[in-house]
N, C-alpha and C positions, 0 to 999 in steps of 0.2 A: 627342468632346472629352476625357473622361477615360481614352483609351485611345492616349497618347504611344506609340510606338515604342521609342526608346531608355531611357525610364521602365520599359516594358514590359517590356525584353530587361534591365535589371538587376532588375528583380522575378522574371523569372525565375530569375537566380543564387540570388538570395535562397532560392526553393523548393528547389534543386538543396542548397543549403549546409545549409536547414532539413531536408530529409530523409536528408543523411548524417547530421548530427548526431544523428537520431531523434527531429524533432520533426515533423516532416509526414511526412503517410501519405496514400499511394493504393492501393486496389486494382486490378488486372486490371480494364479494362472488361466491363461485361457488354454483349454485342453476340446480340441476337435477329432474326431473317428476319421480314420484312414486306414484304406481296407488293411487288415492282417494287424493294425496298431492303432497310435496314437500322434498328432501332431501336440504341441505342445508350445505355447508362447509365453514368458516369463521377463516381463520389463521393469527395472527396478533403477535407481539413482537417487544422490546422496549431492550435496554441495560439490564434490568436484569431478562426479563420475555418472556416465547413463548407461545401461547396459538394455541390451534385449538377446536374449537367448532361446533360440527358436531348436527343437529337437525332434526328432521321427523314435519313437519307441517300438519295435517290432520284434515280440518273441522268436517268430517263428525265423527267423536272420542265421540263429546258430544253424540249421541245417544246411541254412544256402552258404553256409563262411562267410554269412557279411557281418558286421558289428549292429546288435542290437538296438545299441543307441547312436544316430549320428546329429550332425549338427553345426550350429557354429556360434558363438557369443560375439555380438557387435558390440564395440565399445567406444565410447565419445566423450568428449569434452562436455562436460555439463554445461560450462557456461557460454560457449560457441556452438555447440552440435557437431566440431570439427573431427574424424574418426582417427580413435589411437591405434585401433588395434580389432583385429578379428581369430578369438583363440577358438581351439578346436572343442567342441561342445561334450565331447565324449573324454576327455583327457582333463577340462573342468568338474564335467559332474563326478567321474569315479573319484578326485582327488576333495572335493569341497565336503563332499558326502563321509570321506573317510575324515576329514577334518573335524566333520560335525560330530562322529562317535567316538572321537578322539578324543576334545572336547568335554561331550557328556560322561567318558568313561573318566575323565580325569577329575572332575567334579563328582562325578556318583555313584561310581565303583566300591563295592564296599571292599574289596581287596583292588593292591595297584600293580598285582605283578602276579604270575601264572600264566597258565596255558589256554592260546586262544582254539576255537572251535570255529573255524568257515563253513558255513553251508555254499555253495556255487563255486566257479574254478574262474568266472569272467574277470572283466578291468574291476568292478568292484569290490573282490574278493580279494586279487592281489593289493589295490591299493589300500584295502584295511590291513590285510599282512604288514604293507610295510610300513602306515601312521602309527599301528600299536604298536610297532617295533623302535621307531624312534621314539615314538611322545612316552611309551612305558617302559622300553626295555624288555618287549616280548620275544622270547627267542623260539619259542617253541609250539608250534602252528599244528591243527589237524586237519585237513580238507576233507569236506563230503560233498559230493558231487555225484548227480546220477548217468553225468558221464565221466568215466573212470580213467581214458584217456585222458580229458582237459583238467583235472584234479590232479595227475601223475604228472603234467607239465607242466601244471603252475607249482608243485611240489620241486620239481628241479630248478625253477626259475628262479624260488623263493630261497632255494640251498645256495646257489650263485650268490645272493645279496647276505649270508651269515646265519638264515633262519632254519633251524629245524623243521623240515615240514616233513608229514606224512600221510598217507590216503587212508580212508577209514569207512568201510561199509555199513556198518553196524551206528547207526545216527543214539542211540539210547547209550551204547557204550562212547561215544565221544563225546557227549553233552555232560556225563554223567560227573567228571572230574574235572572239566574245564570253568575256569576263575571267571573268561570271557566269551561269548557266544556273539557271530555276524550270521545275520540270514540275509543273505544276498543274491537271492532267485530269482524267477516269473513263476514261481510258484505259486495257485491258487487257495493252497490246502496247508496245512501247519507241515514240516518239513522234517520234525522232530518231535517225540512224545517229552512230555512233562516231567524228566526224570533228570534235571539239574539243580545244580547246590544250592541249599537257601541264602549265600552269598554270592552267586553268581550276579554279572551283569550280561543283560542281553542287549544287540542293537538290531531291531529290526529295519534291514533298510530295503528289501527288493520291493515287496506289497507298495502298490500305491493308489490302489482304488477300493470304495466300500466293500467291494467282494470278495477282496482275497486276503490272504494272511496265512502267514509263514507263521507264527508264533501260535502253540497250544491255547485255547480258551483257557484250560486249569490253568495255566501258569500268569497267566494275564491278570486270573481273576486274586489272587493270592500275591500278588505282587507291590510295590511301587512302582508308579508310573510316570513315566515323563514323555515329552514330545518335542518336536524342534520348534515346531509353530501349533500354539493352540488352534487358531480358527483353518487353519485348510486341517490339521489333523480331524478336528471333528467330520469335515466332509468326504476325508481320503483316506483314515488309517483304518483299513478293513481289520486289523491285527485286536482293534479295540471294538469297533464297531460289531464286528461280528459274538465280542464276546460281554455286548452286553456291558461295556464301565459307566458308571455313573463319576461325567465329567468333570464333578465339583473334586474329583479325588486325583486328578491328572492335571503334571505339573509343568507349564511349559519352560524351554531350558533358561529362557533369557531370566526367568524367573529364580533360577538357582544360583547365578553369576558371583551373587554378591551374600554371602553366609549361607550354603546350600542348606535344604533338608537336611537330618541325616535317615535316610533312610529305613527300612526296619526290612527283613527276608527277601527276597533276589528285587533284581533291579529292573526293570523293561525302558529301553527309549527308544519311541517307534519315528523313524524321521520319515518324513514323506517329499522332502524336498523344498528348498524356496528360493525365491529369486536373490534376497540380498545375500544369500553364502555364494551366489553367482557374483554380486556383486562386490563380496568380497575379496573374493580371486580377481576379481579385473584389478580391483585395488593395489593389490600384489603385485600384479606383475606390471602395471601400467605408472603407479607413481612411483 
């Protein structure tokens, strides 16, 4: 409830504006190996907020039924250290993230309205279902998922809240006429071949290390490109890395805020995550 969509995605401006000015600060995540995953530490604050957001990343989770991502965001009083609040880390990042391609889509979409394309059926998928559907007026969702059960229940979960959804095996026939594409996997390998409109916007957001990538090289390379944060994308967006961009041509989003690009043939924005859209949401829901 205190985590709006389009509240969201202007709070994030807010962090974007707050750290050119030099009033928010993040560092580089600290990201340590933990068998089967990843620990992850994320400390960031701004004049009236400190946050640290600690998370366990573990693909392998959907077979045991645990949650992929767990976690939890400490939040404090920046100028006491005195603690506001501790929100669930898994219910922050699916909602900050959809915020983030909310955001980007609403600034660099070269269409603002059409049919979205899901790749995954998890919290991330659903929460992009429903930012696009508030921030755009998206009514009409395709899921792919290579499991067919969690795809057919996030499909009925999505029809409950108004949205068209439907399941879709055939990934070249769903990508093929949709306006918006999410790839929101643990996918290591592109999830979808290159066979999307040359007005399409993509968000890639599952990939978050140099190796992997959900998004085709061809489409990567033939694209505009954009990023949520220039310097960890250079270190983490496999989506790019892997396909070879020459970084002078990639644009990060805080950069488009204010009279974007206008873009030329599909859209690519690969987010890889940061701590101030953490800090965002504490913003949200703590002032």
């Amino acid at each position: 409830m205190l985590f709006d969509y389009l509240g969201l995605s202007e709070a994030i401006v807010g962090v974007f504006r707050a750290r050119k000015a030099g009033k928010a600060f993040a560092p580089e995540r600290l990201v340590v190996p933990v068998p089967g995953g990843m620990l992850l530490s994320m400390p960031a604050a701004d004049a009236d907020v400190a946050i640290v957001k600690n998370i366990t990343v573990h693909p392998g989770n959907r077979e045991l039924q645990l949650p992929v991502i767990q976690g939890e965001v400490l939040v404090l009083d920046a100028a006491t250290g005195r603690k506001l609040a501790v929100l669930d880390a898994k219910e922050v990042t699916a909602r900050r993230t959809a915020a983030v391609s909310l955001l980007a889509a609403r600034l660099l979409a070269p269409h603002q309205e059409g049919r979205l394309c899901l790749f995954g059926a998890g919290a991330q998928a659903k929460a992009h279902a429903e930012a696009f559907a508030q921030g755009l007026g998206v009514t009409d969702v395709t899921i792919v998922s290579r499991t067919t059960s969690r795809a057919e229940a996030l499909a009925r979960e999505l029809a409950g809240d108004g949205i068209r959804a439907r399941v879709a095996t055939d990934a070249a026939m769903a990508v093929s006429s949709a306006a918006f594409v999410v790839t929101a996997t643990t996918s290591r390998e592109p999830v979808y071949p290159d066979a999307v409109r040359d007005d399409v916007f993509v968000s890639a957001v599952g990939s978050f290390t140099p190796g992997a990538a959900e998004t085709p090289a061809g489409l990567v390379s033939r694209a505009s490109l954009f990023v949520d944060d220039w310097a960890s994308a250079r270190k983490e967006a496999g989506d790019y890395l892997r396909a070879g961009v020459d970084w002078a041509t990639v644009t990060a989003l805080e950069d488009a805020l204010d009279g974007p690009p206008q873009p030329s043939g599909p859209v690519v924005f690969k987010t890889v995550g940061h701590a101030l859209f953490d800090l965002a949401a504490a913003r949200q829901a703590c002032l």
